[in-house]
GUGU-833733 format. One record per residue (C-alpha): residue number from 0; x, y, z. Coordinates in Angstrom, 1 decimal. Example, Ala and Ser with C-alpha at 12.3 -4.5 7.8 and 13.67 -1.06 7.14 Angstrom:
% GUGU-833733
k / east / north / up
0 / 12.3 / -4.5 / 7.8 .
1 / 13.7 / -1.1 / 7.1 .
***
This chain:
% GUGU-833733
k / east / north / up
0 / 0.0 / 0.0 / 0.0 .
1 / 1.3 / 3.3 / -0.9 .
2 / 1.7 / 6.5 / 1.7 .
3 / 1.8 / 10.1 / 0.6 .
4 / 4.1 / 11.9 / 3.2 .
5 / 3.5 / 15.7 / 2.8 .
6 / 7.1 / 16.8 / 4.4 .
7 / 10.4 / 18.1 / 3.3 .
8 / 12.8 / 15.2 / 3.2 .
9 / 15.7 / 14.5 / 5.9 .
10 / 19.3 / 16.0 / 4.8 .
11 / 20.9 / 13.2 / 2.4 .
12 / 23.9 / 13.3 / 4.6 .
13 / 22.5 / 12.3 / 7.4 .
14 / 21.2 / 8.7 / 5.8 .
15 / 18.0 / 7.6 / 4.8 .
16 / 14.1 / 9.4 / 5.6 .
17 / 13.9 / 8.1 / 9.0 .
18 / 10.0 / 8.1 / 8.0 .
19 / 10.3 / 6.2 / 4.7 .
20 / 12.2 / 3.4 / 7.0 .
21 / 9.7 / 2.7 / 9.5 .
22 / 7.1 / 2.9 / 7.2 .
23 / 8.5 / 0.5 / 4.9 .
24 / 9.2 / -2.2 / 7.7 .
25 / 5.5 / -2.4 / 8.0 .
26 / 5.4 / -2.7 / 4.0 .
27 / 4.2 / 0.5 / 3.0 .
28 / 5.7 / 2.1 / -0.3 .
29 / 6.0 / 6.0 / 1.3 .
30 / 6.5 / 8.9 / -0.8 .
31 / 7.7 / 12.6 / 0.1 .
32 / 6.6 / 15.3 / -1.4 .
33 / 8.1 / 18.9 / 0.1 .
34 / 5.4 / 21.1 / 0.8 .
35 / 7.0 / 24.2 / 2.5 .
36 / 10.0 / 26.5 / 2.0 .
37 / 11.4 / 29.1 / 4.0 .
38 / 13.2 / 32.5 / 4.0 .
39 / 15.6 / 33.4 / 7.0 .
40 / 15.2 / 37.1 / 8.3 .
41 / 16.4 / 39.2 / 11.0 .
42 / 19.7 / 36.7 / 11.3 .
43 / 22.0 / 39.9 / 12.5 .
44 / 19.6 / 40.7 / 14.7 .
45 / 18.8 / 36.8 / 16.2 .
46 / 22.6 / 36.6 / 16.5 .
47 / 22.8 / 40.0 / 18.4 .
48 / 20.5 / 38.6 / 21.2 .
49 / 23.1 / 35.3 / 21.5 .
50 / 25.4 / 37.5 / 22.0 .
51 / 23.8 / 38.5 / 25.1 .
52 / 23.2 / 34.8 / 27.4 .
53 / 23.1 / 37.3 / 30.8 .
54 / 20.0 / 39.0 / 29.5 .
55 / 17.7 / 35.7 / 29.4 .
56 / 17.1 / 33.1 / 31.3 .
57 / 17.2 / 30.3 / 28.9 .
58 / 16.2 / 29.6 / 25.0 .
59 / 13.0 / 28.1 / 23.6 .
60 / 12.9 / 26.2 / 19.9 .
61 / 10.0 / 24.2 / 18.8 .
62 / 10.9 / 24.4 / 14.9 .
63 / 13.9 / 22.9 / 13.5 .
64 / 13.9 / 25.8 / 11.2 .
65 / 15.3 / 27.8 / 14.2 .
66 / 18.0 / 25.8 / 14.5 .
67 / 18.4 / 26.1 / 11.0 .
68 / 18.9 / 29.9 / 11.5 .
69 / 21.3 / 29.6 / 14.3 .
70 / 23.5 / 27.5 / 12.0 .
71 / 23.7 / 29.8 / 9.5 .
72 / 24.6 / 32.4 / 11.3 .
73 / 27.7 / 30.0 / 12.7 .
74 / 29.0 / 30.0 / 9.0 .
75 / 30.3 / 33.0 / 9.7 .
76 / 34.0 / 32.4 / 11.2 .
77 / 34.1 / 35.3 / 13.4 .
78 / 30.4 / 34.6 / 15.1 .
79 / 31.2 / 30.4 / 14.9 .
80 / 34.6 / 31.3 / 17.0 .
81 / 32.7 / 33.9 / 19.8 .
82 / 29.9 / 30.9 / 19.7 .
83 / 33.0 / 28.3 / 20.4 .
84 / 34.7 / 30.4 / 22.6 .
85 / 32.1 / 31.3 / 25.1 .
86 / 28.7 / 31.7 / 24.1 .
87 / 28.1 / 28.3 / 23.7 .
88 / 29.2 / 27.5 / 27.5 .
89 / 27.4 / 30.2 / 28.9 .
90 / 24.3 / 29.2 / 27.3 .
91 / 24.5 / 26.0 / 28.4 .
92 / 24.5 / 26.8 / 32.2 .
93 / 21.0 / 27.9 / 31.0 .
94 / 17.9 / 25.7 / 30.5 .
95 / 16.9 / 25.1 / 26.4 .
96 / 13.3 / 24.0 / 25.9 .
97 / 12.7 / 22.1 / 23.1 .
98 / 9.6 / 20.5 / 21.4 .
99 / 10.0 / 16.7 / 19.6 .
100 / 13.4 / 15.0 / 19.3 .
101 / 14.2 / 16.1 / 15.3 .
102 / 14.7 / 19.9 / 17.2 .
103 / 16.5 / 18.0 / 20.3 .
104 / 19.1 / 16.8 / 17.9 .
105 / 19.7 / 19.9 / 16.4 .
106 / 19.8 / 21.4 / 19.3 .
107 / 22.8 / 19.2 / 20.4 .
108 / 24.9 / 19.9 / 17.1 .
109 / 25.1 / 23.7 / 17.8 .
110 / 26.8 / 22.3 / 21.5 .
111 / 23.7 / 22.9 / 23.6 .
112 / 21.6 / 20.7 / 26.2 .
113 / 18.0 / 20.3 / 25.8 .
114 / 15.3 / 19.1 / 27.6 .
115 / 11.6 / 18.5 / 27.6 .
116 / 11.9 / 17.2 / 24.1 .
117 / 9.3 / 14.5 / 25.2 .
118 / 6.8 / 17.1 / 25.9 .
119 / 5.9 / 16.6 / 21.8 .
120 / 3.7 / 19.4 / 21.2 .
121 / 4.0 / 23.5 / 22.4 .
122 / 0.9 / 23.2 / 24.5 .
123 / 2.6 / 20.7 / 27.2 .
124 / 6.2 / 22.2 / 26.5 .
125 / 4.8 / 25.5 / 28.1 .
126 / 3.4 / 23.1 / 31.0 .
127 / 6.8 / 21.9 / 31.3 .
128 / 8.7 / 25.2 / 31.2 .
129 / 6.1 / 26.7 / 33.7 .
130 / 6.7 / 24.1 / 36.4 .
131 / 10.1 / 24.7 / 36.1 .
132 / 10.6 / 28.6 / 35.7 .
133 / 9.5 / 31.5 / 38.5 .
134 / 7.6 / 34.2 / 37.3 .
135 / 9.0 / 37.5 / 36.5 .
136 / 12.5 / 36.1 / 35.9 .
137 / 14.6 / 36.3 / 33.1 .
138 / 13.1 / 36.8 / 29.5 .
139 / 12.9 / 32.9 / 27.9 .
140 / 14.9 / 33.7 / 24.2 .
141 / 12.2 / 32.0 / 21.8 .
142 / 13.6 / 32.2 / 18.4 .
143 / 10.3 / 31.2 / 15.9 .
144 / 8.5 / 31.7 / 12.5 .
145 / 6.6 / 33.8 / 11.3 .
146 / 2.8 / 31.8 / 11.4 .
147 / 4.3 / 30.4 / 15.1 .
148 / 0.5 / 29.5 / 17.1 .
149 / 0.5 / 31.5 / 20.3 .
150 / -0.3 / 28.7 / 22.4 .
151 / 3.4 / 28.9 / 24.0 .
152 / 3.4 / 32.7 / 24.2 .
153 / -0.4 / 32.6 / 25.7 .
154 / 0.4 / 29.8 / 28.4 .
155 / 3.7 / 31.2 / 29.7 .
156 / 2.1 / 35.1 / 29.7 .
157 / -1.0 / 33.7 / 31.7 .
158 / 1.8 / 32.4 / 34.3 .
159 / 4.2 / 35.2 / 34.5 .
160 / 6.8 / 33.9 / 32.6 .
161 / 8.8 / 36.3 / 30.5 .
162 / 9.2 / 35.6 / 26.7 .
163 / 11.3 / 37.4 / 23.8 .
164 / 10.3 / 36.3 / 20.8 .
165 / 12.3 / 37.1 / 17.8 .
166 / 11.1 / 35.9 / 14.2 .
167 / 13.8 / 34.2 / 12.1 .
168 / 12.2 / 32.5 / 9.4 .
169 / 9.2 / 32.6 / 7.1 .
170 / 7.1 / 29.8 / 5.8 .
171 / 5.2 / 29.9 / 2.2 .
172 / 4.4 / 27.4 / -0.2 .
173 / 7.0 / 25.0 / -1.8 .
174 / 7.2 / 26.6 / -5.8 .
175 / 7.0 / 23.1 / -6.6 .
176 / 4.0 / 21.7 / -4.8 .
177 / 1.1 / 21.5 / -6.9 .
178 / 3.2 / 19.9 / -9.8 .
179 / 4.8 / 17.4 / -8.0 .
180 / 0.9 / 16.4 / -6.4 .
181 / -0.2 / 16.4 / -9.6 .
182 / 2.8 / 14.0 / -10.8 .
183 / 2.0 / 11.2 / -7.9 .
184 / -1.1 / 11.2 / -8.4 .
185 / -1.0 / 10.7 / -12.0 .
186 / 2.2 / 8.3 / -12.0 .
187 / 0.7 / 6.5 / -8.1 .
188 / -2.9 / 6.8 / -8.3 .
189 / -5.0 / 7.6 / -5.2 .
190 / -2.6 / 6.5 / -2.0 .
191 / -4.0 / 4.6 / 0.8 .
192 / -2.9 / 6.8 / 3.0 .
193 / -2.1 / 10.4 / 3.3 .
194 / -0.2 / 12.1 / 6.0 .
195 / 0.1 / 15.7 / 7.1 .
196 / 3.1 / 17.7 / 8.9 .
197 / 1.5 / 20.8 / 10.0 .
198 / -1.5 / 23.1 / 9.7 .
199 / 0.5 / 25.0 / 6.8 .
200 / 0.3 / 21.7 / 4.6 .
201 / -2.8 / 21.2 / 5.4 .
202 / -3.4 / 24.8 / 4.5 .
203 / -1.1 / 24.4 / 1.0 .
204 / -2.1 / 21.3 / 0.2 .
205 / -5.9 / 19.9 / 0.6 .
206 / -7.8 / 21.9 / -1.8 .
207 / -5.6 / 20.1 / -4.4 .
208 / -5.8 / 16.6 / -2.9 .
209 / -9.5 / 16.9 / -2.9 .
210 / -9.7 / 17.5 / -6.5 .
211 / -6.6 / 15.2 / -7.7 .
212 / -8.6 / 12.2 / -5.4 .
213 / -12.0 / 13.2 / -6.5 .
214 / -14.5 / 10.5 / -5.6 .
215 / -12.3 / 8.3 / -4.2 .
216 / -10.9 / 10.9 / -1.0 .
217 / -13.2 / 8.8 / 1.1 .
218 / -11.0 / 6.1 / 0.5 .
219 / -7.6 / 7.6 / 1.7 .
220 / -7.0 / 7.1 / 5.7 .
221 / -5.6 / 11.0 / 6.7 .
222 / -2.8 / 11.0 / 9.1 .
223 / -1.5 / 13.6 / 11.4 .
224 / 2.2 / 13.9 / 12.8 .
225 / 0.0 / 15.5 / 16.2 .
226 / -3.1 / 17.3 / 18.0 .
227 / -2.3 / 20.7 / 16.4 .
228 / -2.2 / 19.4 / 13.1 .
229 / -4.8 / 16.2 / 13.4 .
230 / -7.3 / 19.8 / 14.9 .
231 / -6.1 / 21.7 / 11.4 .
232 / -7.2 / 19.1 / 9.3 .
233 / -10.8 / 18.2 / 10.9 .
234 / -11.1 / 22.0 / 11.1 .
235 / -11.4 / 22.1 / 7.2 .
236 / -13.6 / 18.8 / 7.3 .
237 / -11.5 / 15.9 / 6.6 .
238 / -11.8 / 13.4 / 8.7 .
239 / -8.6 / 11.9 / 10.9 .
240 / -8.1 / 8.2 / 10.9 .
241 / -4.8 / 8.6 / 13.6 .
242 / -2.6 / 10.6 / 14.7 .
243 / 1.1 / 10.0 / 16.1 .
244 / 1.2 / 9.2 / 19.8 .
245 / 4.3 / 11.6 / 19.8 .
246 / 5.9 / 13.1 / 16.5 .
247 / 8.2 / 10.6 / 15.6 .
248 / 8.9 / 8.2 / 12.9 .
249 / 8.1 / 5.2 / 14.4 .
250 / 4.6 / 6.2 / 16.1 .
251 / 3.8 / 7.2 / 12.9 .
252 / 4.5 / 4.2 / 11.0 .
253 / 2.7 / 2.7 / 13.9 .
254 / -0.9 / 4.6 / 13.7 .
255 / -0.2 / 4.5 / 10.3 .
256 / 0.0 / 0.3 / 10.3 .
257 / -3.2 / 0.5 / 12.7 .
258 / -5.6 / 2.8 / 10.7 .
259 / -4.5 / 0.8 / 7.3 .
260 / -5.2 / -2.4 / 9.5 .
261 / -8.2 / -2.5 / 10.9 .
262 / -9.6 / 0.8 / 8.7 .
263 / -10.0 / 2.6 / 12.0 .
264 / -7.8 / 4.1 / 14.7 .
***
């Protein structure tokens, strides 16, 4: 059985789609197709505030994309060598929040330490980072998109606890995304099984699933990487056969194997 994967895929260099794997060990021919791309902003600006580990009281990253901003920045010798030479140690003698393990991991290239990576979504990340932080402490760095929910912000303003926010990267529609749907579809057929990243694919893409599917979209068993994104798609009406217990590759392949399975979750 085939599975659409709406999501960018992994770096080459770092081996194979870790989702294409586990899929495939239940049998499942996956696909990717990218759905997003992003433009870094406001990089002088982000690296300004590293520069400056005594004016927060920690650093917040639920997007791999902020990490991805960081490392740019670090290609520049001068910034990599102050981030080597100090910055790096003095923020880790500071608390970094993360959401999900893909951001975790990045998080640990740059040289940093993070935790509450198994909080899996922003809504219980803020739990985390309230039950941990005083109110009116330090300002929490929170480097984020453009189209970040406000969930995070909302839950740690409600409690007291300070947030910076600085926006690094924007988010808009892959230029290839409505050709490369339109190729699967035409090459693949209807999958069995669709599954979404985040409430912007849902956004980019559905309107053009429902019309490349046509009568058979009742068929195809939608999948969501989480809550956020599994409330996105019912919001516009479609139907959510499972969602990942936590975002990662191998609770995916997992709801994924069940809903296929037994055609319900």
């Amino acid at each position: 059985m085939k599975v659409l994967l709406l999501k960018d895929p992994k770096d080459k260099a770092s081996g194979p789609d870790p989702y294409i794997k586990e899929l495939g060990l239940y049998g499942f021919e996956a696909t990717l197709i990218p759905v997003l791309s992003f433009e870094f902003v406001s990089l002088e600006s982000l690296f300004e505030k590293l520069s400056h580990p005594e004016c927060y009281g920690g650093l917040i990253f639920t997007s791999p994309r902020a990490l991805e901003a960081i490392k740019i920045c670090l290609k520049e010798s001068s910034k990599n060598k102050a981030w080597s030479k100090s910055l790096k140690q003095r923020w880790n003698s500071k608390p970094v929040y993360v959401v999900g393990k893909a951001t975790a991991s990045l998080v640990e290239e740059i040289g940093l330490t993070p935790q509450g990576e198994e909080s899996g979504n922003a809504e219980k990340l803020a739990e985390y980072i309230c039950s941990r932080e005083k109110p009116n402490s330090s300002a929490l760095l929170f480097p984020c998109g453009a189209l970040k929910r406000e969930v995070l912000p909302t839950v740690l303003r409600e409690k007291g606890v300070p947030l910076e926010s600085v926006t690094v990267y924007q988010t808009a529609q892959h230029t290839d995304l409505q050709e490369s749907l339109s190729r699967y579809f035409s090459q693949q057929g209807v999958p069995a099984s669709i599954v979404f990243f985040s409430p912007s694919g849902v956004k980019f893409c559905l309107q053009n699933i429902q019309k490349l599917s046509g009568d058979f979209i009742n068929h195809i068993k939608f999948a969501a990487i989480g809550p956020t994104t599994a409330e996105a798609l019912e919001g516009a009406g479609i139907p959510v056969s499972c969602t990942a217990q936590s975002p990662t590759a191998p609770d995916l392949a997992a709801a994924v194997q069940k809903a296929l399975g037994s055609h319900n979750c």
